[in-house]
Each structure stands twice: as structure tokens, then as C-alpha cells.
C-alpha positions in Angstrom: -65.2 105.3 77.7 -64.5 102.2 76.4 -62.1 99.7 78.6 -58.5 99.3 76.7 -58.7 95.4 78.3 -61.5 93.8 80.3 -61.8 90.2 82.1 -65.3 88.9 83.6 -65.3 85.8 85.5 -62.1 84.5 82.7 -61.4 81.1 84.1 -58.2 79.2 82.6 -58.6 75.2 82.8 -55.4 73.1 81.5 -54.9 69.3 81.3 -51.9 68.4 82.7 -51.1 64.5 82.4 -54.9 64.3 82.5 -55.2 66.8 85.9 -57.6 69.8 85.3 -55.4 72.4 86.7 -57.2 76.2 87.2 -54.7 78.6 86.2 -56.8 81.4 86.7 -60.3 81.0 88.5 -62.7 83.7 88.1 -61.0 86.6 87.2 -62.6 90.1 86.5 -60.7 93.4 85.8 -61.0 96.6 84.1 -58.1 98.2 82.6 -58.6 101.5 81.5 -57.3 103.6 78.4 -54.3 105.0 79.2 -53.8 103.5 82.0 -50.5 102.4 83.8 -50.9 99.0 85.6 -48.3 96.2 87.3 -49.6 92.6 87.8 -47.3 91.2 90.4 -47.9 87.9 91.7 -45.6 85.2 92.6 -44.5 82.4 90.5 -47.4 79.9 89.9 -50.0 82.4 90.6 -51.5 82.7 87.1 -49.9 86.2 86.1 -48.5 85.1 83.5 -51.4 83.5 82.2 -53.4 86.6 82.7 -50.8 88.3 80.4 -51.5 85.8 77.3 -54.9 86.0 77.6 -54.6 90.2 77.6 -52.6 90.1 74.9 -54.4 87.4 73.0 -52.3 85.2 72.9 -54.1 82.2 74.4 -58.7 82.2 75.2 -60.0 81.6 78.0 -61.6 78.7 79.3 -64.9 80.1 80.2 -65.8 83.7 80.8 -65.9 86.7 78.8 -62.4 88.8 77.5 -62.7 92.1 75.6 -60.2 93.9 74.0 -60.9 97.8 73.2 -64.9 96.6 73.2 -64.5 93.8 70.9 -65.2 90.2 73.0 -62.5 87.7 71.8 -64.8 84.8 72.3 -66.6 85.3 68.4 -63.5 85.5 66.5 -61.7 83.3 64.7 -58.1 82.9 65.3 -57.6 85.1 61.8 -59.6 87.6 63.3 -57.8 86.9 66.6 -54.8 87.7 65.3 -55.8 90.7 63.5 -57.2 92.5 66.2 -53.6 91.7 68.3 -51.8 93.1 65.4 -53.8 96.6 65.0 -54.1 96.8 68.9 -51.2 95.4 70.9 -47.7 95.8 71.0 -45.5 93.4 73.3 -42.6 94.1 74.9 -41.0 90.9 76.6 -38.0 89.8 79.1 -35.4 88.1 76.2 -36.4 90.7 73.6 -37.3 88.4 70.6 -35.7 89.8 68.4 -34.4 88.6 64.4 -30.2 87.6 64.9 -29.4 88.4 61.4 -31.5 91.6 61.0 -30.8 95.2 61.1 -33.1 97.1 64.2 -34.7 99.1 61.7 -36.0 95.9 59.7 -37.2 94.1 63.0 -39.3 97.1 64.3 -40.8 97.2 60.6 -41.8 93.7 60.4 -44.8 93.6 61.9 -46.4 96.4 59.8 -46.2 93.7 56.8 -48.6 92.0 58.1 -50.8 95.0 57.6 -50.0 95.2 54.2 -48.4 98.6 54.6 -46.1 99.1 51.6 -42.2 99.2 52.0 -41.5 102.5 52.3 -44.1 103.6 54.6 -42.8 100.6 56.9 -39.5 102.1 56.9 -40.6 105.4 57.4 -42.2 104.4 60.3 -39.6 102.3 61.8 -37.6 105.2 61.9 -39.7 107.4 63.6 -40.4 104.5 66.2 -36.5 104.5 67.0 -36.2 108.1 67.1 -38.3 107.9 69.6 -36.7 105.5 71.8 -33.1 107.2 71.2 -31.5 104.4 68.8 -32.0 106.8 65.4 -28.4 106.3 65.6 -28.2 102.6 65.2 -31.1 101.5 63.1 -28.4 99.7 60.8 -26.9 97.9 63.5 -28.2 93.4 64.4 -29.4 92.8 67.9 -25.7 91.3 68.4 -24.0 94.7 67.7 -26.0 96.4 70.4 -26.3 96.2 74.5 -29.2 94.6 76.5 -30.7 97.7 77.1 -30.9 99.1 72.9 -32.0 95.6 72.5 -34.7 96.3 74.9 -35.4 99.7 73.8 -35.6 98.0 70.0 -38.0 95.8 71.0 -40.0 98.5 72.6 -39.9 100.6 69.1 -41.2 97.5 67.2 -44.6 97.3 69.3 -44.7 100.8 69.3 -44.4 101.5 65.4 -48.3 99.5 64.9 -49.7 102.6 67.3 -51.3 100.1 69.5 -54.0 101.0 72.2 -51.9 98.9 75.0 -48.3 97.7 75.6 -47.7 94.4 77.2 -44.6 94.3 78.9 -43.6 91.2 80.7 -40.7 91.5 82.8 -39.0 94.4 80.7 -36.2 94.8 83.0 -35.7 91.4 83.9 -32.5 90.7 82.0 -31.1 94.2 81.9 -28.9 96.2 84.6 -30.0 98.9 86.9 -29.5 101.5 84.7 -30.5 100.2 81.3 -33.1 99.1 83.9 -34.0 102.1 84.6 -34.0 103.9 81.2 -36.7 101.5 79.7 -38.6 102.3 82.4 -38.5 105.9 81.5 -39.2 105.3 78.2 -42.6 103.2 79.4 -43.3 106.4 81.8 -43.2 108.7 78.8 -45.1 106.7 76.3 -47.8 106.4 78.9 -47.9 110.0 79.5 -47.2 111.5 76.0 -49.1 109.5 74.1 -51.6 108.4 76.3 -50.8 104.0 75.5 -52.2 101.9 78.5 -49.1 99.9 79.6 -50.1 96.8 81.3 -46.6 95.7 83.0 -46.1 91.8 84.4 -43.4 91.9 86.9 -42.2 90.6 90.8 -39.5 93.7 91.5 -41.5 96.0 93.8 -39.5 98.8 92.5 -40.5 98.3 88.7 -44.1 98.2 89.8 -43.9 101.3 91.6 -43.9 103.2 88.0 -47.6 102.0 87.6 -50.2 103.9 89.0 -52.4 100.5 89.4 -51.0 97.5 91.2 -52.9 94.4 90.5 -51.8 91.2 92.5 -52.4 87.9 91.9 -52.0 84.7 93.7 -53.7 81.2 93.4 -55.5 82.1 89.9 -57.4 85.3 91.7 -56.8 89.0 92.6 -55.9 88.9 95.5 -55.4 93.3 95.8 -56.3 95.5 93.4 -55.0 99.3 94.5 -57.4 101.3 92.2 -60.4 100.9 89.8 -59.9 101.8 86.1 -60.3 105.1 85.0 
């Protein structure tokens, strides 16, 4: 089957005041469909930097990058962005969510971008916040709601796009133990309902402990990696 995400030899060079600084310095993984893995890593050890270039948001250097098959270095950054739409769905530490819009309207944008017509968008920003328990407060702006419906908001919106993997970085980060601990449940179920690889960035021991795959990183390399995609 083919890999959901795969790295060979991805090196990540930056100038920095005119420094060449190696972010990331030959690194090769296989992430598997459906899989559940945490990157953990300290700060400064290039997970971050791993995440952006999984989620295409950034290229690599050098090296080769493939997203479900297709190898990121041949497209343009329309077709870049394309393929991150249709195929990835973020989920991130300070939500990013839209102040002055309504939840139901800021899980639907990204579906314009497909071209998907109004009310098919809203149709299935509904269903995407049924699913995370807010069908109750699609009406309501990001500052109506707690942290944790933020978070679970957030969730819905890469969710509604059916993506192959959700990139999480930090979920949990800014939330309490137990809304904490709910979108983790959530994460847990979409994996194992719907079969999404979740790909989660994080340095709590106990939010990495939902993945079935723990992949550390230190000094631009994997240092561990506990199992070998599926």
C-alpha cells in the first residue's frame, strides 16, 4: 500500500544572518495509512520543521518528500497547494480560527477553495461538527466558546475536506486536562473509525502515549523510531 507521508534523505538548509544552519539532516521515514504517530523531540531539534514539510507547508532542501505517492519536488506551488488542500487537514496549538465568524462558516471555508458550491459546504460543515459534538453551537464565534470547542472546531474544519492525514501540532498545548483529554479522544476515534493517519507533534509524554508510533527527533535526525509503518 501506498505510504500516507514519506521522507528519504529530506535535508532542510536555512540562511540565518548568512550561517547555513541544518534543520533537519538526512531524514527518512515512512508513515503509513492509517497510522497513529507522535514526533517528540525537544525544542530546536527540527520537529517542527519536519511537521511543515509533512504538511506541505515549506520543501525541502534536498531529498525526496511524497505525499500519498505523489513526490512534492515536481509541483508547482499551485499544485502544491492543491494537493495540501484535497489531502491534509491541520489541527494546530492556537486554533487559527476566523474572530468574527460563526464555527459552522470557519469549518466550511476551506471547501471554497475546492469550488464546492454553498450549500454542499454547509452541509458538510455540519456533519463535520456533529461529529466532534458542537452540532449545538455551529452558530456561535470562536469568542463565544471554550478552549476546548475551539479546539474541537478546528478539528471539524480539517476534517470536513476528508483528508488522508491530520497534522496536529501541539493540540493540547493550550487546553486543560480535561478538554485535554477529550480532543484526544476525538483524535483516537477518527483514527480508528475512519481509518485518518494522524501524525501528532508534541513534548507531553502522556499525549504521545495515544500514538501507536513514537518517532523522536533531536539534532535534525531520528534519533528512535518505536515501529516501522504499516
Amino acid at each position: 500500500m501506498t505510504p500516507a507521508l514519506e521522507c528519504v534523505d529530506v535535508i532542510r538548509r536555512y540562511q540565518l544572518e548568512g550561517v547555513a544552519v541544518e534543520a533537519l539532516r538526512g531524514v527518512s521515514l515512512s508513515i503509513g495509512q492509517g497510522e497513529f504517530v507522535a514526533i517528540l523531540g525537544p525544542s530546536g531539534s527540527g520537529k517542527s520543521t519536519l511537521m511543515h514539510l509533512l504538511g506541505c507547508l515549506d520543501r525541502p532542501t534536498s531529498g525526496h518528500l511524497r505525499v500519498n505517492g505523489v513526490e512534492m519536488s515536481g509541483l508547482t506551488d499551485t499544485q502544491l497547494a492543491e494537493l495540501r488542500n484535497r489531502t491534509i487537514g491541520f489541527v494546530f496549538q492556537s486554533f487559527h480560527l476566523l474572530a468574527r465568524t460563526s464555527a459552522l462558516e470557519n469549518v466550511a471555508l476551506p471547501l471554497v477553495y475546492r469550488g464546492i458550491s454553498r450549500n454542499e459546504r454547509i452541509s458538510r460543515a455540519k456533519a463535520a461538527l456533529e461529529s466532534v459534538g458542537l452540532g449545538h453551537r455551529m452558530e456561535h464565534r470562536p469568542s463565544q466558546m471554550s478552549g476546548g470547542e475551539q479546539q474541537r472546531v478546528a478539528i471539524a474544519r480539517a476534517l470536513v475536506g476528508e483528508p488522508k492525514v491530520l497534522l496536529a501540532d501541539e493540540p493540547t498545548g493550550n487546553l486543560d486536562t480535561a478538554n485535554g483529554t477529550e480532543v484526544m479522544a476525538i483524535l483516537d476515534r477518527l483514527n480508528s473509525e475512519r481509518g485518518v493517519a494522524v501524525v501528532l507533534v508534541t513534548h507531553e509524554p502522556d499525549v504521545a502515549a495515544h500514538a501507536r508510533r513514537q518517532i523522536h527527533v533531536r539534532d535534525g535526525l531520528v534519533e528512535l523510531d518505536t515501529g516501522a509503518a504499516a
